[in-house]
N, C-alpha and C positions, 0 to 999 in steps of 0.2 A: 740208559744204555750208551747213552754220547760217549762217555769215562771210559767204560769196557770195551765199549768198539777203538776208542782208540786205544787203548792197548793192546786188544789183541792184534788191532791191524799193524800198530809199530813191532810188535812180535814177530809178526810173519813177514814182514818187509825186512827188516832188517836179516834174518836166517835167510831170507831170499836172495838177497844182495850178496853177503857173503858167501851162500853155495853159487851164487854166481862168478862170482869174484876168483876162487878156487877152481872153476873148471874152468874157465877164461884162461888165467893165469898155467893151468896145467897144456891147456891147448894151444896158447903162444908159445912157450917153452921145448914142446914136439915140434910145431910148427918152423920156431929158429935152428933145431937142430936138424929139420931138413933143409932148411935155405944156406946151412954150411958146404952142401955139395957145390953151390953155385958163385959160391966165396972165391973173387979170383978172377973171375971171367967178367972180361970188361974193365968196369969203374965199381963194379959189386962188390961193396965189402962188409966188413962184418956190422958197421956203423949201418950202409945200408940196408943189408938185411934187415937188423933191428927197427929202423925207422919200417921198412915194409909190415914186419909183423903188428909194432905197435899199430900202426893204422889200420890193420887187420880185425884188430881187437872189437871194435864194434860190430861188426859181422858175427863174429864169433859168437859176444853176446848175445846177439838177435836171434843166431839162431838156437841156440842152448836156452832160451830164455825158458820155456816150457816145462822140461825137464826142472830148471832149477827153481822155479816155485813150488812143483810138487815135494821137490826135496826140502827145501825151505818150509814151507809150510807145516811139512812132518817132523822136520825141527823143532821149528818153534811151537804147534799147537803138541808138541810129541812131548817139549819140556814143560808144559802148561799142566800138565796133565802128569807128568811124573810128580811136581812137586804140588800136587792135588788143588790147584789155583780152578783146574776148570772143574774138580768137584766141588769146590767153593760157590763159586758160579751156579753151578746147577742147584743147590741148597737152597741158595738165596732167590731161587725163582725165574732163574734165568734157562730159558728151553735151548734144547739143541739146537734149533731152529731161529733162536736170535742171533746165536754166538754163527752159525751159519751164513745169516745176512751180514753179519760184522766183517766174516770172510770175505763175502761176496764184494763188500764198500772198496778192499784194500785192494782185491782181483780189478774191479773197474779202472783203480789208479793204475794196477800195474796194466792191462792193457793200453790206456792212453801212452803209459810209457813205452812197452814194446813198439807201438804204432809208431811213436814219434821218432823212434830208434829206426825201424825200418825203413822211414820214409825221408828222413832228413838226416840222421847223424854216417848211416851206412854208407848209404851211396858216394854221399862226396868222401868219404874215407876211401873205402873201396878204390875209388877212382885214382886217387890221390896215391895211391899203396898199388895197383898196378902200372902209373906212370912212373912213378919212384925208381921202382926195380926194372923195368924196361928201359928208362933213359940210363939209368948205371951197368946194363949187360950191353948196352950197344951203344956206341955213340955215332951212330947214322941217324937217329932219331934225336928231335928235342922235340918237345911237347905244352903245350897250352890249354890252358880249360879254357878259352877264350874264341882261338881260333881253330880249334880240333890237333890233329896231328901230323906232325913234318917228317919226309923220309928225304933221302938221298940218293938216288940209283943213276948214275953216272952224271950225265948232263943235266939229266931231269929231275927237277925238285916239285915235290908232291905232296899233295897238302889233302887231309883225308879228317871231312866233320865228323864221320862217327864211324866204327866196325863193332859189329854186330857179334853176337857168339859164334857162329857160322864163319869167321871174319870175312863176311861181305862187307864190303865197304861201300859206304850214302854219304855223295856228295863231294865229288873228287875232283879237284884242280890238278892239271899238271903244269908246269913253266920249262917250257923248252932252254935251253941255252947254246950258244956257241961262243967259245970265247968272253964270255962277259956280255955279251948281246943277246937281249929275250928275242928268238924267231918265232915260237910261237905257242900258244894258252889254249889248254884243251881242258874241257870240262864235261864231267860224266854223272849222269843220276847217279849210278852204280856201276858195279864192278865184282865180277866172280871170278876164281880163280876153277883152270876146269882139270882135268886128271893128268894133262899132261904139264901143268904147272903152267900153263899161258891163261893168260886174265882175258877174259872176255867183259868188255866196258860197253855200254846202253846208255841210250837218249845221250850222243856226245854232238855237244857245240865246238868248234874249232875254231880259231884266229890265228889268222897266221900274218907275219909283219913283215911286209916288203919295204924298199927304201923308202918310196915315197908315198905308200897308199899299203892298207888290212884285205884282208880275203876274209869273209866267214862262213861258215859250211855246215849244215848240222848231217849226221847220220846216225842210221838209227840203230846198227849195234860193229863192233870192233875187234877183233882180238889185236892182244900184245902181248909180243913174248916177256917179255920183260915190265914190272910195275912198282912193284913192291917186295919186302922176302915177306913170304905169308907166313911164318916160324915166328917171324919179328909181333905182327900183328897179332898170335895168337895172346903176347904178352900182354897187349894193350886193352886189346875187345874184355868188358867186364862184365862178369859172367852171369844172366837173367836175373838169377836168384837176390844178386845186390843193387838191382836197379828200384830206383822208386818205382813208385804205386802208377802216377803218370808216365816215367817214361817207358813203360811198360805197355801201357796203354796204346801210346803213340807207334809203338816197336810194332804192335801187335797189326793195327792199322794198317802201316807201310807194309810188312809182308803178308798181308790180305790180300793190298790194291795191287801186289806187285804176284800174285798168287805164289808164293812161298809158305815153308812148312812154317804156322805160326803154335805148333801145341808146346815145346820147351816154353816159349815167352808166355803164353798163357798159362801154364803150369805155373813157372814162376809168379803171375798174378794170384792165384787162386791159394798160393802157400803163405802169401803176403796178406791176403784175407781173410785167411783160417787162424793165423799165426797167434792173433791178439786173442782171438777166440777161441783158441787151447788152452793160452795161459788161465784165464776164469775157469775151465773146466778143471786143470789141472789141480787149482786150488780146492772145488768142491771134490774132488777123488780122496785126497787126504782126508778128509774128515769123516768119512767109515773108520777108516783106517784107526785114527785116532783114540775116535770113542768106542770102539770093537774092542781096545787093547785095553782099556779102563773095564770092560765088563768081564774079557774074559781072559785077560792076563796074556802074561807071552809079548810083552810090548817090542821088543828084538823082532820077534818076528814077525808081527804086522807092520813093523820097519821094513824088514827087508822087504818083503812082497810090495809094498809101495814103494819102492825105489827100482823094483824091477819090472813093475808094473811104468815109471818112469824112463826108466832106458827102453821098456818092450812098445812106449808109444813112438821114443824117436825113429828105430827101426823101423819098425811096421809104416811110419808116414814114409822111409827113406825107401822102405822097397814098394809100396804104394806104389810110388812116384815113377821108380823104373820098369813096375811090371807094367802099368800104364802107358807108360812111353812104347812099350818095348813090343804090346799088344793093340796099340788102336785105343784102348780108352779114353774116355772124355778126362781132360785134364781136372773139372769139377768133380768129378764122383771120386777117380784117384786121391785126391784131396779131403774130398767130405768123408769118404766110409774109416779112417782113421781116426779123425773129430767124431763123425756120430757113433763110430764103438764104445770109446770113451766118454763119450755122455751117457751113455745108456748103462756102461757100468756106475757112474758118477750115480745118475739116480736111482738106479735100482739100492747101491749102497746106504744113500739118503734115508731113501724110504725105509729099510734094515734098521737105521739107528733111531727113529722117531715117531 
């Protein structure tokens, strides 16, 4: 079986790759021609743009990934099967049920790979592709993956580790100036912005620099009218969905101890979780598919019903997710009732064919 498993599995990778490759590619391409409206404003140009999109590109994949192995898969085991290879197969002694595991070998690779995608190639893209277009639409702002993020608001330069999707901002320096002379350094756990557009700042440390001797002061929360433009920030803060698996973790943490709504960042975990564990599902869904259309003709159209069965998963997880939000549901079950629909069609199909 070594020989036929790798076959079929370079069959279905490769069809996977390219149905990936084509919806990527089609979603970059809408994606650039909406970043034309913003062509102009600032240092944003069409060069930019483009660099935002490509770096985009990973996300895209990750999240399309699902989709495009079912379609894949109905490609390739779909040509297997037009040009009678997997009747061959079957002659020779080979059960539904191996060529099934064969599937399954190439599903495990592609989840390793989805996972590695979500968890390392995304995020720092992501990051990199919201900094891009935020430092080219404004130039009050320069940016570091090192030292977090730098603003400008008169006198005051501000230095912000992380903003959050909320853009709350963790961990905020400010440097006072006059004339070229630091007076004085304020430092805040955080910082909300509240309805009437003044920031209210928490656990702040202060120093302040007299001629010949500091003052330091802590209090325990502040408003200021003036901090940040939170317009600017919404560019920067990158959004749940493309953060690693850890800092998701950690996000989740912080707005526990600080009692903030943590179900978005949770959510975003829980779709991080399932994500790898669709793609394997989505591979065994195709294979009713497949060999249903070998017994009872009509191959067109146990294509299409598997391809709309593949679009009908992405929706179904996309309005999951907001009826969940939008009702109090646990951000798990929002998540899992999508995955466990689609398994339970997966086996029931199984069982159909074998």
């Amino acid at each position: 079986m070594s020989l036929i498993a790798r076959y079929i599995g370079k069959t279905v990778l490769l069809n996977t790759l390219l149905v990936l490759l084509v919806l990527v590619a089609l979603t970059g391409i809408f994606g650039f021609i909406g970043e034309l409206d913003d062509v102009g404003k600032g240092n944003y140009s069409v060069s930019s743009a483009l660099i935002y999109i490509l770096l985009r590109m990973p996300g895209s994949a990750y999240e399309l990934f699902p989709p495009a192995v079912l379609l894949g898969s109905l490609l390739g085991l779909g040509a297997l099967a037009t040009h009678s290879e997997l009747t061959v197969m079957r002659s020779a002694g080979i059960s539904i049920m191996q060529i099934a595991r064969s599937v399954a070998l190439i599903g495990l690779l592609l989840m390793v790979l989805v996972a590695l995608v979500g968890e390392f190639l995304m995020p720092n893209a992501e990051r990199q592709a919201h900094e891009v277009r935020a430092a080219a639409l404004s130039d009050r702002v320069s940016l570091s993956s090192r030292t977090g993020y730098w603003a400008k608001s008169g006198p005051l330069f501000v230095n912000i580790k992380s903003v959050l999707p909320d853009t709350t901002l963790v961990d905020i320096s400010v440097y006072d100036f006059d004339n070229g002379v630091l007076n004085r350094v304020i430092r805040a756990e955080k910082a909300q912005q509240q309805d009437n557009g003044h920031w209210q700042l928490e656990s702040i440390k202060r120093t302040t620099f007299h001629e010949n001797s500091l003052q330091n002061e802590s209090v325990t929360s502040e408003i200021w009218p003036i901090l940040v433009n939170a317009e600017l920030l919404k560019g920067l803060s990158v959004p749940a969905e493309s953060m690693s698996a850890s800092n998701l973790v950690n996000q989740i943490r912080y707005l526990k101890r600080n009692q903030l709504d943590s179900r978005i960042t949770e959510l975003a975990l829980w779709t991080k979780i399932t994500n790898p564990i669709s793609t394997l599902i989505m591979l065994m869904l195709s294979l009713p598919f497949v060999f249903a259309s070998q017994r009872a003709g009509g191959v067109g159209q146990k294509m299409f019903i598997g391809i709309l069965l593949g679009i009908g998963y992405f929706l179904l997880n996309r309005l999951m997710t907001h009826l969940g939000l939008a009702n109090g549901l646990s951000p798990a079950v929002s998540t899992l009732i999508p995955l466990t629909l689609f398994s339970l069609l997966a086996i029931l199909g199984l069982r159909r064919i074998t």
